[in-house]
Backbone as a ProteinNet text record, in pm:
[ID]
protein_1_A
[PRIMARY]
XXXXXXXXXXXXXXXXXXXXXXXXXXXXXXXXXXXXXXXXXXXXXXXXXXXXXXXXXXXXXXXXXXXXXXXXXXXXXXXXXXXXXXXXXXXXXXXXXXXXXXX
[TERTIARY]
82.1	0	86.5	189.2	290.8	368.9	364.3	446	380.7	206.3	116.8	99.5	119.7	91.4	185.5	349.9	442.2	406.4	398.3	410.8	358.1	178.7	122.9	173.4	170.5	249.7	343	427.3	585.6	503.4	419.3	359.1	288.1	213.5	108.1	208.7	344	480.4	524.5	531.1	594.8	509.8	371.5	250.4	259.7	238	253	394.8	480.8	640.5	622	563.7	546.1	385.9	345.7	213	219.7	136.6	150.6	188.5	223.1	219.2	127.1	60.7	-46.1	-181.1	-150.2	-252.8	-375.9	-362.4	-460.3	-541.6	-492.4	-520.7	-639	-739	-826.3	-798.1	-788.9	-710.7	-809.7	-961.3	-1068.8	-1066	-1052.5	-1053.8	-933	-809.2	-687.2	-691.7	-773.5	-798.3	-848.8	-980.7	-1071.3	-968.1	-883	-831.4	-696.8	-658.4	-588.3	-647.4	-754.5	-811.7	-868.8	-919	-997.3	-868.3	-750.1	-638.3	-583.7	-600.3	-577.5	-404	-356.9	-219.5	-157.2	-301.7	-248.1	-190.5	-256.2	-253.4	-97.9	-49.1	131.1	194.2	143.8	256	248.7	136.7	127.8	235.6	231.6	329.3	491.1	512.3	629.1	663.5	543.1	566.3	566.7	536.9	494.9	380.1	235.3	79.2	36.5	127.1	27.1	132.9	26.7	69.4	88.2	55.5	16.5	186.2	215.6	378	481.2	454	556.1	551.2	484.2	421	470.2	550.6	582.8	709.8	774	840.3	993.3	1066	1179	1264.7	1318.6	1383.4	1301.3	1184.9	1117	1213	1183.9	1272.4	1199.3	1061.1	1003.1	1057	1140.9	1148.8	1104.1	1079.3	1026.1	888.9	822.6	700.9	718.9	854	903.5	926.6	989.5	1020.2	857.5	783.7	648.7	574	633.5	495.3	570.5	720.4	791.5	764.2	767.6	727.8	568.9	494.6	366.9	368.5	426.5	439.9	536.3	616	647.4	576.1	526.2	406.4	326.2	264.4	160	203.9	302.3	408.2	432.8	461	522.9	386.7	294.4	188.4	20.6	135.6	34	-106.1	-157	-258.6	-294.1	-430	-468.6	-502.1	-432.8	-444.5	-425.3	-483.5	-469.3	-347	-243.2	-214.2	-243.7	-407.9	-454.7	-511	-475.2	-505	-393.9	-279.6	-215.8	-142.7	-174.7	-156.9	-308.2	-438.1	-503.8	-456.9	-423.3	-315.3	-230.1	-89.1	11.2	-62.6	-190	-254.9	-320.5	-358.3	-404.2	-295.7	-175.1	-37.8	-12.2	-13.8	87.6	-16	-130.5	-236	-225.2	-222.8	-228.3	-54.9	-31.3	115.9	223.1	262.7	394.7	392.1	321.6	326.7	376.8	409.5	482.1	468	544.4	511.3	571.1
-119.6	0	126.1	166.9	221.8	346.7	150.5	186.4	244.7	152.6	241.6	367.1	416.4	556.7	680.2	589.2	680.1	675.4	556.6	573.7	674.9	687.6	815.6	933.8	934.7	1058.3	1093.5	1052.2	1104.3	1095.9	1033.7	1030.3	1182.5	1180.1	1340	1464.1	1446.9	1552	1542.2	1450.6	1469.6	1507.3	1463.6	1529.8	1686.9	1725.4	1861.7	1981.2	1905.8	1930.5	1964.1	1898.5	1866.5	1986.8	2035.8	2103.8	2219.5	2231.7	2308.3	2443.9	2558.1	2692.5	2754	2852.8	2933.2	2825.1	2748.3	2637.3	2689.2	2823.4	2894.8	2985.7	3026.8	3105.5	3063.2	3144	3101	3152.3	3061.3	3047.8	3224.7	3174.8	3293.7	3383.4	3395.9	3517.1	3565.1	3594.5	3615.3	3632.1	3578.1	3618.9	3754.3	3749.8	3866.6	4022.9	3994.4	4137.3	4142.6	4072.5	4114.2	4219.3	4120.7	4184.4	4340	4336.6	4459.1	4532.4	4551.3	4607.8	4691.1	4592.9	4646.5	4586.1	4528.7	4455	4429.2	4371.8	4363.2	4465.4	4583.6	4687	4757.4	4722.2	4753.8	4668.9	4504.3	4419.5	4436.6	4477.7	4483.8	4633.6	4735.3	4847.5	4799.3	4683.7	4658.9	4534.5	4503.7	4340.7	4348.4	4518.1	4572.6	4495.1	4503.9	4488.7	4329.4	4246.5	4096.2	4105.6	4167.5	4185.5	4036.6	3948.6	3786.1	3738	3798.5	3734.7	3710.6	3834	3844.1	3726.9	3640.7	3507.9	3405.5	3383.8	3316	3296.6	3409.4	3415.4	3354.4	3301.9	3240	3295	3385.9	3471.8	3547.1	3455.8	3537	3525.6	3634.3	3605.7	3544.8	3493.3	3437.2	3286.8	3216.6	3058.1	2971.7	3025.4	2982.2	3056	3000.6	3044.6	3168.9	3130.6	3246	3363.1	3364.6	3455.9	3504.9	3468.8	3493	3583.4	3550.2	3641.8	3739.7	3742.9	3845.7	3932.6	3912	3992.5	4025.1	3998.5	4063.3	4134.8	4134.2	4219.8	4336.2	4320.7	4474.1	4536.2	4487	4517.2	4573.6	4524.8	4602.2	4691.7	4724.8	4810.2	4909	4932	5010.6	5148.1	5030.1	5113.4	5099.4	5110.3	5130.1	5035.6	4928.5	4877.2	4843.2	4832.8	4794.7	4701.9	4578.7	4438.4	4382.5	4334.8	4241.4	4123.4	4075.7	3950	3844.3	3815.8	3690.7	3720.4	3850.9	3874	3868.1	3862.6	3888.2	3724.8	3655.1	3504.6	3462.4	3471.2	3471.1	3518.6	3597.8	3654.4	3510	3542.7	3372.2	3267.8	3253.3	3100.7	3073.7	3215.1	3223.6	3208.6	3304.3	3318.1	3170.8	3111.3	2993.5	2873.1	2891	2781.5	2805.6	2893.8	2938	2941.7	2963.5	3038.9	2905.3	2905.7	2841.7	2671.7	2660.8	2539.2	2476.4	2587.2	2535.2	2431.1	2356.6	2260.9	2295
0	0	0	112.8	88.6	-42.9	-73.2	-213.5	-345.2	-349.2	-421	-391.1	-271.8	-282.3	-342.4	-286.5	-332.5	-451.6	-584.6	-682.6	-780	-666	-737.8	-698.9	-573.5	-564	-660.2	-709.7	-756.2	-935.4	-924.7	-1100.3	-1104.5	-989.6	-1001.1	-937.8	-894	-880.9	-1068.9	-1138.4	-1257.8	-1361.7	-1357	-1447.7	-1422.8	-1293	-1266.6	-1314.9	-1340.3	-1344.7	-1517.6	-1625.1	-1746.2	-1768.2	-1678	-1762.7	-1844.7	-1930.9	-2025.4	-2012.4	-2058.2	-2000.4	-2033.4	-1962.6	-1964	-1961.5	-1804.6	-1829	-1766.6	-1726.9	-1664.7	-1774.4	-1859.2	-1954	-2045.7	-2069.1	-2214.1	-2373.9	-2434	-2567.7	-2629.5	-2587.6	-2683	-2621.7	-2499.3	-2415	-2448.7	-2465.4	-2510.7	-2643.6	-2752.7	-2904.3	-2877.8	-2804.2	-2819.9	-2782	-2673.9	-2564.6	-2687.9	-2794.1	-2839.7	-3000.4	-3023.7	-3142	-3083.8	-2961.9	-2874.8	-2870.8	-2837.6	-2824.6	-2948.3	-3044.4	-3164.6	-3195.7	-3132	-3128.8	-3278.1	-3324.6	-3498.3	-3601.2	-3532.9	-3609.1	-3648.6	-3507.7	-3458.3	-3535.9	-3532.6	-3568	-3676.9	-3809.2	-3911.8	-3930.5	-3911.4	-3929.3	-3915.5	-3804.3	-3839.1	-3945	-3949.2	-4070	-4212.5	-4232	-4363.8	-4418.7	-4360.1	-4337.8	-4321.4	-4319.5	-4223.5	-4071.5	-3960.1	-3833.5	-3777.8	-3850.8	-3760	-3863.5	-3901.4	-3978.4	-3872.7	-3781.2	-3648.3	-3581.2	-3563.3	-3491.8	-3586.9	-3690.3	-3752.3	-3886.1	-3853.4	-3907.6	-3902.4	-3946.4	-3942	-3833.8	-3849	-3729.9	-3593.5	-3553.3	-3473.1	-3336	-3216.4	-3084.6	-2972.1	-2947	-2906.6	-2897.5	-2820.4	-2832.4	-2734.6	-2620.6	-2538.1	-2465.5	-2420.4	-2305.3	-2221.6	-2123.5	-2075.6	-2126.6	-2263.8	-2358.6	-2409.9	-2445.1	-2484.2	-2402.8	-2261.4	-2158.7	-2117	-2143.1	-2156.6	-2223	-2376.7	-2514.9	-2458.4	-2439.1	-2406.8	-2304.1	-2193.4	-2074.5	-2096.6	-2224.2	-2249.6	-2333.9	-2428.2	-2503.2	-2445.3	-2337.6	-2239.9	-2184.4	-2148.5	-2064.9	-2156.5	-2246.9	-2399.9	-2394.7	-2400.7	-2494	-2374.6	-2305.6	-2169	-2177.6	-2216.8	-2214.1	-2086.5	-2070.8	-1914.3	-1871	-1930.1	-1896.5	-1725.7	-1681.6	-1587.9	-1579.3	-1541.4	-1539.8	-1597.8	-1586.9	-1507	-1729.3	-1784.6	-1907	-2008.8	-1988.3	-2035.4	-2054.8	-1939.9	-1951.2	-2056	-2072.7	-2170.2	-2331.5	-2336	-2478.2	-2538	-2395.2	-2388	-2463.8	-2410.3	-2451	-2571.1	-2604.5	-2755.3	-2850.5	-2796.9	-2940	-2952.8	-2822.5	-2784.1	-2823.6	-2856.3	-2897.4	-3050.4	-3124.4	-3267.5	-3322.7	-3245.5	-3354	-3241.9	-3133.9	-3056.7	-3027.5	-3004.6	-2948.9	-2832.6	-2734.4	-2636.7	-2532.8	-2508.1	-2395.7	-2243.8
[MASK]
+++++++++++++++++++++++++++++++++++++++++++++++++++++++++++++++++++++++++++++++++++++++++++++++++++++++

């Protein structure tokens, strides 16, 4: 019995260790506050007019998750938007559901 328990234990410590990022985040709620923001509108001025290129382009600087909620938290910071946190991890989950793939 013991030993069944450690085993889950240390299985539901390594499931947790492996979860996704922005597992809090909603993929649509994070579509909407970016389209509402107007976010596209910027990335398109620097992408020379498809703003969603920045999200996919060969040389993008985004490689990780960390790096991602980085790039949005200066983004928000830059251009003063009045996101929440708990919103800006919603954003994360949309780029990172559509464009990253991160694990």
């Amino acid at each position: 019995m013991t030993r069944l328990l450690l085993a889950l234990a240390l299985a539901g410590a390594l499931g947790t260790a492996h979860a996704a990022p922005f597992a809090r985040g909603n993929p649509a709620a994070g579509q909407k506050l970016f389209e509402e923001a107007k976010c596209n509108a910027c990335h398109a001025k620097m992408m020379g007019g498809d703003g969603l290129r920045l999200f996919t382009r060969p040389d993008r600087k985004v490689t990780d998750a960390k790096a991602l909620a980085s790039r949005i938290r200066a983004c928000v910071t830059q251009l003063n938007v009045q996101w929440f946190p708990e919103d800006e991890e919603h954003v994360a989950a949309w780029l990172n559901s559509r464009f990253y793939k991160f694990r």
